[in-house]
N, C-alpha and C positions, 0 to 999 in steps of 0.2 A: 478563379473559381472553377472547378470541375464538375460535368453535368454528369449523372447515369447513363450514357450513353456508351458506357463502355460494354465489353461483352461482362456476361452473370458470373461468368467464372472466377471475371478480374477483378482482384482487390483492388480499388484505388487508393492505397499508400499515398501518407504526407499530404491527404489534398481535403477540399471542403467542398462537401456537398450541399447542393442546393434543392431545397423542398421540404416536404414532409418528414418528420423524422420516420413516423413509421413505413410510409413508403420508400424511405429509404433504406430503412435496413432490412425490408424484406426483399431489396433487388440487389441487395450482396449475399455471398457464398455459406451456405450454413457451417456452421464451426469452425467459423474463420478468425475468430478476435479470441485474446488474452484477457483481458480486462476492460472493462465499460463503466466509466464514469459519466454518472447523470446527473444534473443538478437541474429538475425539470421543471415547471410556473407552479409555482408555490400559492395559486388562487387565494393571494391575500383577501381577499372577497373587502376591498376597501370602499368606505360609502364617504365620499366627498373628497375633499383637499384636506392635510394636514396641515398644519403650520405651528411656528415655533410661537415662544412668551412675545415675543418683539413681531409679532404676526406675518412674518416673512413663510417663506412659502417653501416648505418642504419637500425636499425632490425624490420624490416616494415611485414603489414601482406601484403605476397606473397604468403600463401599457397593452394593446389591444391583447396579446401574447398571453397575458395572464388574468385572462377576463372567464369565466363559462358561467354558463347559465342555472346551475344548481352541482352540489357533491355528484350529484347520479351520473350527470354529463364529465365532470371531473373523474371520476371514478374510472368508468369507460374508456375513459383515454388511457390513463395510468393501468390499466389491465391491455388495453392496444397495445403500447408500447413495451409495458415490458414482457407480453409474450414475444415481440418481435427482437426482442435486445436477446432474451433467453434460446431463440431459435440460432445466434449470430456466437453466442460463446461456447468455445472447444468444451469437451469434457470436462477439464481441469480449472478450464475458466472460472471467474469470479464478477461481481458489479458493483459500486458502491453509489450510491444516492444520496443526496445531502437534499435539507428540506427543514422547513419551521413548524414551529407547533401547528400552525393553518392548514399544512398538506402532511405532513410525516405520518402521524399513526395513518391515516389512511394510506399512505404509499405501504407502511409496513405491513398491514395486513393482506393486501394485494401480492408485495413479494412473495409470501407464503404461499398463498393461494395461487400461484402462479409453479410452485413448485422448486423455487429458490429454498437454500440453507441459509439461514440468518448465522453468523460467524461472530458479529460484535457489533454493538452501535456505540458509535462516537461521538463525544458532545466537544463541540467547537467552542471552547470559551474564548470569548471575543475579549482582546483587553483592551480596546478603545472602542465600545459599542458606542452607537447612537442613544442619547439618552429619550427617556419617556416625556415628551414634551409636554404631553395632556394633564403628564399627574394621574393621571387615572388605575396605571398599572405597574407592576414591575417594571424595571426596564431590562429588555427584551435584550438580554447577551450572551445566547448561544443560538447555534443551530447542530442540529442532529443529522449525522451519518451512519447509513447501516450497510455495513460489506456484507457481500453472503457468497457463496458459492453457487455454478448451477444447479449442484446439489448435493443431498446428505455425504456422498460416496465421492466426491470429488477431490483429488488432492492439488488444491487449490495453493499456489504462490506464497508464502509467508517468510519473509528476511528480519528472522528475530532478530540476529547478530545485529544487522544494519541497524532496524531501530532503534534497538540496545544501544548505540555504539552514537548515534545518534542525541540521543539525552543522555550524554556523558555516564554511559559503563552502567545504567540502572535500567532495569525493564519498561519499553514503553507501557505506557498507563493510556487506558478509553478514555482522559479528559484532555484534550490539547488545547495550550493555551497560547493562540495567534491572535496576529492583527489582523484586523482587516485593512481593505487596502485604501490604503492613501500616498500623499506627495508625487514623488515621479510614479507609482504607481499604477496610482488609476488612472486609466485611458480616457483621453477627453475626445471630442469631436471636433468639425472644424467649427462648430459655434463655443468651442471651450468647455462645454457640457460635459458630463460623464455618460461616456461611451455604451455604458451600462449599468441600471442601478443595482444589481445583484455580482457583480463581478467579482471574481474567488482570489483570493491572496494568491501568488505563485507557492508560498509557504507551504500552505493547506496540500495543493497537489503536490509536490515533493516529497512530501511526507507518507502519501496514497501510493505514489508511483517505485518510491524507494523502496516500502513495506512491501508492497504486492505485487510487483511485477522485475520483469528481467532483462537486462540489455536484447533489443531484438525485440522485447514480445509486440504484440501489436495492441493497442487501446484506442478505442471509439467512445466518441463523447457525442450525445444523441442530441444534445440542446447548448451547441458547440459556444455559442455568443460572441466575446470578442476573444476567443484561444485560448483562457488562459492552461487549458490540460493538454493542447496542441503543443506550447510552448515551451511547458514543463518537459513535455514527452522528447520532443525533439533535442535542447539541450541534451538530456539523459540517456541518450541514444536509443530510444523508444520509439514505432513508428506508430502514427495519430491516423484517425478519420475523422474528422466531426463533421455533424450536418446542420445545418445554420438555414431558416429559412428570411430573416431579416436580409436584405439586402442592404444594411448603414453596420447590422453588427459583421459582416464577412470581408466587408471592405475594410474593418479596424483589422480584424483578426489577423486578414492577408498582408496590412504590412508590418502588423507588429513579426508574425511568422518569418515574415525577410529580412527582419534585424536581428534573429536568434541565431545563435550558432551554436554548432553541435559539438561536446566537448568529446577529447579525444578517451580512448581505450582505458588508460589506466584510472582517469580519473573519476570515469563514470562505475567502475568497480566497486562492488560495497564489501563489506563483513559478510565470509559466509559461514552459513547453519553449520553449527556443530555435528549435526547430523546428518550434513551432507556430505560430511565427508567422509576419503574412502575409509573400510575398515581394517584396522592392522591387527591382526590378533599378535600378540605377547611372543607367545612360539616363535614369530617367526625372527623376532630378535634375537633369539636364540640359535636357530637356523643360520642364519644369516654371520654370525658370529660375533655381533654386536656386543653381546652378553654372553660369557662361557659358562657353559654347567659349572655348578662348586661358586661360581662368584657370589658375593654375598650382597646383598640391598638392606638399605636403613629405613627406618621409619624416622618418621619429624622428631620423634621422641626417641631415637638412637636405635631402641631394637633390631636385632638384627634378624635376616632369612636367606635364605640359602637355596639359588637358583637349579632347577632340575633340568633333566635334559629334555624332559618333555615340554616345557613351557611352563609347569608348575614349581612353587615355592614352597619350601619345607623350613618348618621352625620349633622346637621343640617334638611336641605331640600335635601338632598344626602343618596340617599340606594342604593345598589348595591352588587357585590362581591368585594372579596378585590382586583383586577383588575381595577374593574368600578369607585370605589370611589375611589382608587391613582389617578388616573389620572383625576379624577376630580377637586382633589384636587391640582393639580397639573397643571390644564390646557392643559393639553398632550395627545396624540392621544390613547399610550398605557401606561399598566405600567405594572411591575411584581410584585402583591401583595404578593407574598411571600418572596421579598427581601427588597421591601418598611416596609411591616406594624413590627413594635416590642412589646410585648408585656413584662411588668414588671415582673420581679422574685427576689428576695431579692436584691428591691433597686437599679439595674440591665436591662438597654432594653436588651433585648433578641431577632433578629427577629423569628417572625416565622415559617422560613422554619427548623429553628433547630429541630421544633417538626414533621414537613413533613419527614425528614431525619432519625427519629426514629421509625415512620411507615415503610418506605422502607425499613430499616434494620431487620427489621420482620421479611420480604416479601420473604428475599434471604434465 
């Protein structure tokens, strides 16, 4: 366990603090963190014991943690903390919150009101929920995440490719459908018990940390419990703070933290953004002599065009770049000449962007 007693300047990296959360994060460095994952007492405002048909005894969160005295007092808190989480995130920073029907809109409206960019919210569909014992309601299988931004103007973290790449080659979608945790999983205590009744899939943060954040960045988890964003972080090559004021959940965290290991360079790599990458304009194939003026490119459907020395392509009564004329050719509002146009190599279309791809490769 690591105390605040370092100097204000010093980040304490990889370690867990002890205390208040929000006294904690007002004795670290303003614009110090990447990403801040909160999963904060969800004030089930629970009146009695649950229990199942067979009357056994349901092991519900009743503890002191997530008890207060009325919304107002709840409220209060959730406006403390996330002014003090928002003082802690870079410009470009981001935060996500996970929460149930009991606390979510009001966390949402707070985020706002505090000056956060709401980005998306994510509904957790749970595929082994706990069922509704009472009969009385629905049974209760998701919970709600909302990423936002520090703010409107912020260019906040987003690894389309990865989570593309992710759900096999189709665009992640806001409904994600996880387990929650069970078997070796969940963390028990030395009475056998579970370490924590709220405790998050490793899944769940994989999927937060892989989207939104970058080998290196740094993420603070403000209601740390037994790790599991520490955990995720670490494998990922991501460096963690959480603050933890239980003394049974820091003692889970800290040794499940010392059986993770940190995977190496290549593997923690993901899919990157199309748009991050550098830009090649056309010309300089040309330039370069990759592509000679006079050389001629196909379209899928054979037409031909006829490379200029400037970078532009001429066909007919059509010149343009290789954008302008596909979709001329084509009748269409746009086109991507560099997946449209191919050019011959022994006997061979080839498109073009293979040789854009050997420039980039340069580049890194």
């Amino acid at each position: 366990m690591t105390k605040l007693a370092r100097a204000p300047s010093a980040l304490p990296l990889n370690s867990i603090l002890d205390g208040d959360c929000v006294a904690a994060m007002n004795a670290l460095p303003e614009g110090s963190i990447d990403l801040i994952f909160a999963d904060p007492p969800y004030n089930l405002q629970l009146k009695g014991e649950l229990h199942r048909p067979d009357n056994s005894r349901v092991d519900a969160v009743d503890d002191a943690w997530d008890s207060f005295g009325s919304f107002e007092a709840y409220d209060r808190f959730t406006r403390d903390w996330l002014k003090a989480a928002r003082r802690l995130l870079k410009p470009d920073g981001a935060i996500w919150v996970i929460g149930s029907y009991h606390n979510i809109f009001r966390v949402g409206a707070a985020i706002q009101d505090a000056g956060y960019w709401i980005l998306n919210d994510v509904v957790w569909r749970k595929s082994n929920p706990m069922p509704n014992f009472r009969g009385k309601r629905l049974t209760n299988a998701h919970e709600t995440l909302i990423w936002a931004s520090k703010s409107e103007g912020s260019k906040y973290t987003f690894n389309y490719e990865a989570l593309k790449a992710l759900n096999e080659g189709v665009q992640m979608r806001s409904d994600w459908v996880l387990p929650i945790c069970t078997g070796h999983e969940r963390l028990k205590d030395e009475n056998g018990d579970k370490a924590h009744p709220t405790q998050k899939p490793e899944s769940l943060l994989h999927r937060v940390l892989i989207g939104t954040t970058n080998p290196g960045d740094v993420v603070l988890d403000p209601f740390f419990g037994t790790g599991t964003t520490g955990a995720v972080a670490k494998m990922l090559g991501r460096d963690f703070i959480g603050i933890e004021r239980e003394p049974a959940y820091r003692k889970v965290a800290e040794k499940r933290l010392a059986n993770v290991r940190r995977l190496d360079r290549d593997a923690i790599m993901v899919s990157a953004s199309k748009r991050a990458e550098p830009r090649v304009p056309f010309g300089q194939l040309v330039e370069r002599g990759m592509l000679r003026p006079g050389e001629v490119l196909f379209s899928p459907r054979g037409k031909a065009a006829k490379v200029r020395a400037d970078g532009t392509l001429i066909a007919d009564d059509v010149k343009g770049s290789i954008h302008q004329v596909g979709a001329a050719f084509e009748n269409a509002p746009s086109c991507n000449g560099w997946t449209y146009w191919h050019f011959r190599k022994e006997g061979q279309n080839v498109p073009i962007d293979v040789l854009r791809q050997q420039i980039r490769s340069e580049m890194q």
